[in-house]
C-alpha positions in Angstrom: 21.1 -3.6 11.9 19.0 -2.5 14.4 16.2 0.0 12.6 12.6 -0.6 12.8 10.7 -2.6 10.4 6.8 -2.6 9.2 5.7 -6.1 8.9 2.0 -7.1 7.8 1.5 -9.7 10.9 -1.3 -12.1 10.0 -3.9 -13.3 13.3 -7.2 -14.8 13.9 -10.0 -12.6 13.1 -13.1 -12.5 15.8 -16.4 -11.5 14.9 -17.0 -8.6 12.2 -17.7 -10.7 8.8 -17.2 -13.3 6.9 -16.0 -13.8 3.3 -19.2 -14.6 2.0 -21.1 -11.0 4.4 -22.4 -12.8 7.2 -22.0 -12.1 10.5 -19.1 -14.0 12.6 -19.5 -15.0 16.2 -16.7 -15.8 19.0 -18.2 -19.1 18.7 -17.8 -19.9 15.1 -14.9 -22.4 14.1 -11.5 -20.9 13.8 -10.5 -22.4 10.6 -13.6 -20.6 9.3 -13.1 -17.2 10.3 -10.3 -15.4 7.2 -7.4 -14.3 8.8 -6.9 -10.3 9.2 -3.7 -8.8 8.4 -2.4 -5.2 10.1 1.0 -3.2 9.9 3.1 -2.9 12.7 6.2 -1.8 13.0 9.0 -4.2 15.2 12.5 -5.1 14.6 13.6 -6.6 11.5 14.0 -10.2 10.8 14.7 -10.3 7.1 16.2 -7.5 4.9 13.0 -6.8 3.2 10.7 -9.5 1.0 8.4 -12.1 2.9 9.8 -14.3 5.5 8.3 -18.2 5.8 5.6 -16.9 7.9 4.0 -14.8 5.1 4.6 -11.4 6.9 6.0 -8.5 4.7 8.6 -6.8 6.5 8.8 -3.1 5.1 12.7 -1.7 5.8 13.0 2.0 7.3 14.4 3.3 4.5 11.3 3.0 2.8 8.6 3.6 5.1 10.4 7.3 5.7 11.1 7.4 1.4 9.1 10.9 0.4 5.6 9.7 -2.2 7.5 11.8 -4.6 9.8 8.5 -5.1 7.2 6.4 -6.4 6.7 8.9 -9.3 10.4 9.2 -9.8 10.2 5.3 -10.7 8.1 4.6 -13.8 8.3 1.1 -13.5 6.9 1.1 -10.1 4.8 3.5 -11.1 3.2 1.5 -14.2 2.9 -1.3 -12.0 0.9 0.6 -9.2 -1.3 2.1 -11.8 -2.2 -1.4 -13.2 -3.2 -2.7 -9.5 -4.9 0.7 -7.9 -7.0 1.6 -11.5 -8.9 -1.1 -11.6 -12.6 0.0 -13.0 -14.3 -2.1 -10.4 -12.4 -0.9 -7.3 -11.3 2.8 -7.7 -8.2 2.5 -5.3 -6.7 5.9 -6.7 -9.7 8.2 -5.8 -9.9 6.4 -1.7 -5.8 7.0 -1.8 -6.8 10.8 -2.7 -9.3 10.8 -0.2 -6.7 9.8 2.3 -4.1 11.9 1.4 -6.7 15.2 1.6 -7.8 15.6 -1.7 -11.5 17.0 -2.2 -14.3 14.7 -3.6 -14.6 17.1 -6.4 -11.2 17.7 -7.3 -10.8 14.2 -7.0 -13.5 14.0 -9.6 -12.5 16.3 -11.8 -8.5 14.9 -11.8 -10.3 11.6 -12.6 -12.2 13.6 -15.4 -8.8 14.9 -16.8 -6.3 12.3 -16.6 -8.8 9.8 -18.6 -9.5 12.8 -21.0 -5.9 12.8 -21.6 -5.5 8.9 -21.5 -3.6 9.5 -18.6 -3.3 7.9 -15.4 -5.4 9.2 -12.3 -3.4 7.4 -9.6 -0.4 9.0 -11.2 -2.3 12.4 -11.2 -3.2 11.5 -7.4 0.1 11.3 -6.7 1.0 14.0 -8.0 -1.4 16.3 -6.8 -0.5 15.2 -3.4 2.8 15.9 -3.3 2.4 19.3 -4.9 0.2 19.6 -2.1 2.6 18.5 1.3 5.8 17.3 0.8 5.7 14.9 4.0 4.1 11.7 3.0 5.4 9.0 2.8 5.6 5.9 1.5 5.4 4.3 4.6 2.2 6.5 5.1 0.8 4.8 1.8 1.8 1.3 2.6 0.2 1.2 5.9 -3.4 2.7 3.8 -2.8 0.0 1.3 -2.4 -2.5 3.9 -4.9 -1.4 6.3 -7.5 0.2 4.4 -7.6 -1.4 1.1 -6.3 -4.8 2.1 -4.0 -4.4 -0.9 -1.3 -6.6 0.2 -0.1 -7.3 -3.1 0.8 -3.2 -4.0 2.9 -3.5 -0.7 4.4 -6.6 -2.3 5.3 -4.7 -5.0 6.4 -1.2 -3.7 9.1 -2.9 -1.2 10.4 -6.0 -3.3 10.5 -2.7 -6.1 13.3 -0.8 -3.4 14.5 -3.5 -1.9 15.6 -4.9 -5.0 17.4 -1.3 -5.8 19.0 -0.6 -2.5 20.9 -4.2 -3.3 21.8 -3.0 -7.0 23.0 0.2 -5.4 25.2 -1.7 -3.2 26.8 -4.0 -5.6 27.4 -1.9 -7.9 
């Protein structure tokens, strides 16, 4: 009812690349060019989840949730960790980045957490919150989206709080 919504809005891409590297021109065939995807925020349409246009509208109450949540919530957590700490793309140390964490302490967190067969993004996460207590989910989401074209954790994070706002509610 009336508050502001972030939805992941899906339009034609010009120029920049192509899937496979190569260069795209204005001219090239639309249905060749990949879509790009962007947050914006708007008004709602849904309560959360996708709508049938494939955008991901993310509620207020999340985007203005503190990090700190997400580590409050081990599910969501686990789930996180298994997307963002993938060996091939190191999500967790570009989130740290982000978020103002030094290269080298973001090496040497990486260091300790897998010494201690712990998680880094978890680490990351907490390290950042230790650090400023005014990110936000909303702040992550749009770096997820935007950044690292990770879609799927903002999938996960808002179906994840969506799901207990309704639980909270009915019960």
């Amino acid at each position: 009812e009336g508050q502001a919504v972030l939805e992941i809005i899906e339009d034609g891409a010009e120029g920049g690349t192509s899937e496979s590297g190569r260069a795209r021109r204005a001219g090239d065939h639309e249905s060749d060019q990949p879509s790009r995807k962007r947050l914006r925020t708007g008004a709602p349409g849904a309560q959360g989840f996708s709508n049938p246009s494939g955008q991901i509208q993310v509620p207020e109450f999340i985007q203005h949730k503190p990090l700190k949540e997400i580590l409050d919530h081990e599910d969501l957590l686990s789930k996180l960790q298994v997307k963002l700490e993938q060996f091939d793309r190191e999500h967790f140390r570009n989130i740290g980045s982000k978020f103002g964490i030094p290269h080298d302490e973001l090496a040497h967190i990486e260091f300790r957490a897998l010494k201690s067969n712990n998680s880094p993004f978890s680490w990351i996460l907490q390290r950042v919150t230790t650090m400023t207590e005014d990110k936000t989910v909303g702040e992550l989401l749009q770096y997820c989206n935007e950044t690292l074209q990770r879609r799927d954790v903002v999938r996960i994070v808002v179906d994840y709080f969506v799901k207990e706002e309704h639980q909270s509610q009915e019960g």
